[in-house]
MISEVO-34201 format. One record per residue (C-alpha): residue number from 1; residue in one letter; x, y, z. Coordinates in nm, 3 decimals. Each point is the difference from the previous one (the first is absolute). Layout:
    n  res       px       py       pz
  NUM    A        X        Y        Z
...
REM end
This chain:
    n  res       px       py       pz
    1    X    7.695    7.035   12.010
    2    X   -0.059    0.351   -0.106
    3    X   -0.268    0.058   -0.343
    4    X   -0.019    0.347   -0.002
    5    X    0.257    0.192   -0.180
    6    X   -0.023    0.275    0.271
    7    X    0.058   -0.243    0.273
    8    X    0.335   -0.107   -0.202
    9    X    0.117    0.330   -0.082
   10    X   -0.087    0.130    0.393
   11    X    0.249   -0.304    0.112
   12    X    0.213    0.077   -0.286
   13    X    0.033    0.358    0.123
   14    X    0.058   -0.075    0.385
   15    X    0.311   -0.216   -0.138
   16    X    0.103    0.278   -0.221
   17    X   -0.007    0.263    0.325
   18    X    0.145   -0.240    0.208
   19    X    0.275   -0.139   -0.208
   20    X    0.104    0.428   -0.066
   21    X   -0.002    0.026    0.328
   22    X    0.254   -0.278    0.074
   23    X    0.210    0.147   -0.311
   24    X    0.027    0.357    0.141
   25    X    0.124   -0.155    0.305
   26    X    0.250   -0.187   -0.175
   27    X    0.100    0.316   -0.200
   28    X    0.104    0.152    0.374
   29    X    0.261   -0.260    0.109
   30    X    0.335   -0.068   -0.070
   31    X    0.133   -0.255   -0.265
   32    X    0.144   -0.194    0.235
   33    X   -0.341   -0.030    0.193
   34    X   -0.185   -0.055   -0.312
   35    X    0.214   -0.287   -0.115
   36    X    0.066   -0.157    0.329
   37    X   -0.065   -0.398   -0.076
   38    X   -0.250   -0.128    0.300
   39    X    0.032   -0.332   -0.092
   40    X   -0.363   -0.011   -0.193
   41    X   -0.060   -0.128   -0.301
   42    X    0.030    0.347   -0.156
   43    X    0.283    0.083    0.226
   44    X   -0.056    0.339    0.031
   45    X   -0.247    0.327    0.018
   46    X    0.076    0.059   -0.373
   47    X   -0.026   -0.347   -0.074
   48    X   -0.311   -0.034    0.118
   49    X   -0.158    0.313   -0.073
   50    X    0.155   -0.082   -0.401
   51    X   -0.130   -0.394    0.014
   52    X   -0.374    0.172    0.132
   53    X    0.001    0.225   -0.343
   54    X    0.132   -0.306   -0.223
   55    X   -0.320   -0.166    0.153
   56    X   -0.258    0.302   -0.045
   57    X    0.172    0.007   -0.390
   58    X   -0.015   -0.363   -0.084
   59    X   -0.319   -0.055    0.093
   60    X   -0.137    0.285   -0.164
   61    X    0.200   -0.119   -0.307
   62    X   -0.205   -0.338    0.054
   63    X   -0.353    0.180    0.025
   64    X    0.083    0.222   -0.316
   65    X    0.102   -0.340   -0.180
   66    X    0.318    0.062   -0.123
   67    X    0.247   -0.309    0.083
   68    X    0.197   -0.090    0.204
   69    X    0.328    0.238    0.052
   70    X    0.264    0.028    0.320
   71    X   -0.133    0.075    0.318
   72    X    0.280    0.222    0.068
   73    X    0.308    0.176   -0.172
   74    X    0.332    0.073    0.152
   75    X   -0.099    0.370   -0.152
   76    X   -0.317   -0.031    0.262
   77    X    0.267    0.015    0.316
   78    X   -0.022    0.344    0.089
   79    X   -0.246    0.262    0.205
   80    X    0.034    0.229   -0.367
   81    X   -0.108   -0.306   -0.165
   82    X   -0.300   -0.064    0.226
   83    X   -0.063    0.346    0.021
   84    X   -0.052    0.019   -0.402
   85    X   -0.167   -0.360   -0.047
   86    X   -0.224   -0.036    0.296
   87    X   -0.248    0.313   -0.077
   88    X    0.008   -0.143   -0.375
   89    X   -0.120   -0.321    0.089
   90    X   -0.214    0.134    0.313
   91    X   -0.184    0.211   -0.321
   92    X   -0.019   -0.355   -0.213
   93    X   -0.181   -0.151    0.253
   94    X   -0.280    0.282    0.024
   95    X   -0.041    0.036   -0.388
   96    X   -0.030   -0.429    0.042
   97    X   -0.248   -0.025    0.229
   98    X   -0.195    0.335   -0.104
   99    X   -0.365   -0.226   -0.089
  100    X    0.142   -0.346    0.072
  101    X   -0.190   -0.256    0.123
  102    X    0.215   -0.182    0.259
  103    X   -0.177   -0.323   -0.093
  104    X    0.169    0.006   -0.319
  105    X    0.275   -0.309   -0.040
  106    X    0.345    0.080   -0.069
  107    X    0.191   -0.242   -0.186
  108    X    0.394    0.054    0.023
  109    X    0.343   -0.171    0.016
  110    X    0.226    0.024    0.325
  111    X    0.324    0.048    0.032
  112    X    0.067   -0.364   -0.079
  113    X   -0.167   -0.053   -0.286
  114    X   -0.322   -0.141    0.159
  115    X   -0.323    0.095   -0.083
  116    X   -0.258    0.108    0.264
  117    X   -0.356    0.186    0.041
  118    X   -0.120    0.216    0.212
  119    X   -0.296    0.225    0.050
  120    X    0.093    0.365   -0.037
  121    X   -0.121    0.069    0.353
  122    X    0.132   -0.267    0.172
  123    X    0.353    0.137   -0.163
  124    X   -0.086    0.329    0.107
  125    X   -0.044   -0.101    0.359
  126    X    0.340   -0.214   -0.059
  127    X    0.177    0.327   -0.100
  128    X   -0.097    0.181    0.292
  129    X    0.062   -0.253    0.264
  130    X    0.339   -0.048   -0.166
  131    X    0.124    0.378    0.002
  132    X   -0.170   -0.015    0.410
  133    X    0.209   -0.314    0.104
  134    X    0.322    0.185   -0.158
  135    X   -0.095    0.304    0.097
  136    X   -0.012   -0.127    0.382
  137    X    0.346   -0.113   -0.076
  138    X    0.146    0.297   -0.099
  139    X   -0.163    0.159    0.290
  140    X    0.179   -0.197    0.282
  141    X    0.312    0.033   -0.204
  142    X   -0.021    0.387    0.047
  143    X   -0.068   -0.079    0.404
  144    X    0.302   -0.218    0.011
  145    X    0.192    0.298   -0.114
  146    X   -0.156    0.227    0.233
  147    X   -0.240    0.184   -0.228
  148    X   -0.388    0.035    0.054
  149    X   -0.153   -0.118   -0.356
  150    X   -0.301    0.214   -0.095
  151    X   -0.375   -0.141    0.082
  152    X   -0.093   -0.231   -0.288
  153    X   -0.330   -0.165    0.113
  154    X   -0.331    0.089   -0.208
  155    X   -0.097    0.164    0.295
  156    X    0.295    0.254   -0.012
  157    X   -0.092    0.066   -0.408
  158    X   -0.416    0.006    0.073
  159    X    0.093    0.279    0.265
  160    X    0.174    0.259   -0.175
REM end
């Protein structure tokens, strides 16, 4: 679990650089290559690069305690619409987390109506790993069609 505020918004901010990274490289192919269905739960590169920013969002909806709303919009299916909403809620998180204490306990209501509690950094840590796992995703999507995603590792961010 991370405590520190700095330590959440350093994670927060790898995401952020790697997730842009991901969308910039989405922004380069063709809509029939961004839309292709793979067969994954999110079918495609859009799909899963839109169902990682309906995460980021509705989690930070959950930390900032407002209830519980759609994870994602039919309005939300498009690289404009992740190009506008992303940054926005990239920003949210920062202005969250700017003091926090990650051993804070969130209460919130999922998706389905049930009621849960977490500790801010142990959602933190969820976000992050979530946007990785898809972002591996989208990554071997772009080798299947022949493309060589960008460098997304921590590594790649800590050495520019």
């Amino acid at each position: 679990m991370m405590n520190t505020s700095t330590g959440m918004q350093r994670h927060l901010a790898y995401s952020e650089w790697a997730s842009r990274r991901l969308l910039e490289a989405a922004r380069a192919l063709p809509p029939d290559e961004l839309t292709r269905d793979f067969g994954s739960a999110d079918k495609s590169i859009l799909g899963t690069l839109v169902h990682t920013m309906g995460a980021d969002r509705i989690w930070l909806s959950r930390v900032q305690g407002a209830g519980p709303g759609p994870f994602l919009e039919d309005s939300d299916f498009s690289l404009e619409a992740l190009s506008e909403r992303w940054p926005a809620v990239w920003s949210g998180w920062q202005t969250v987390l700017e003091g926090a204490d990650g051993s804070r306990v969130v209460a919130y209501t999922d998706t389905k109506g049930r009621q849960y509690s977490n500790l801010l950094g142990d959602i933190v840590l969820h976000v992050v790993n979530h946007a990785t796992h898809h972002r591996g995703q989208v990554a071997g999507f772009l080798r299947a069609l022949g493309h060589r995603p960008p460098a997304t590792d921590l590594t790649a961010m800590l050495r520019e």
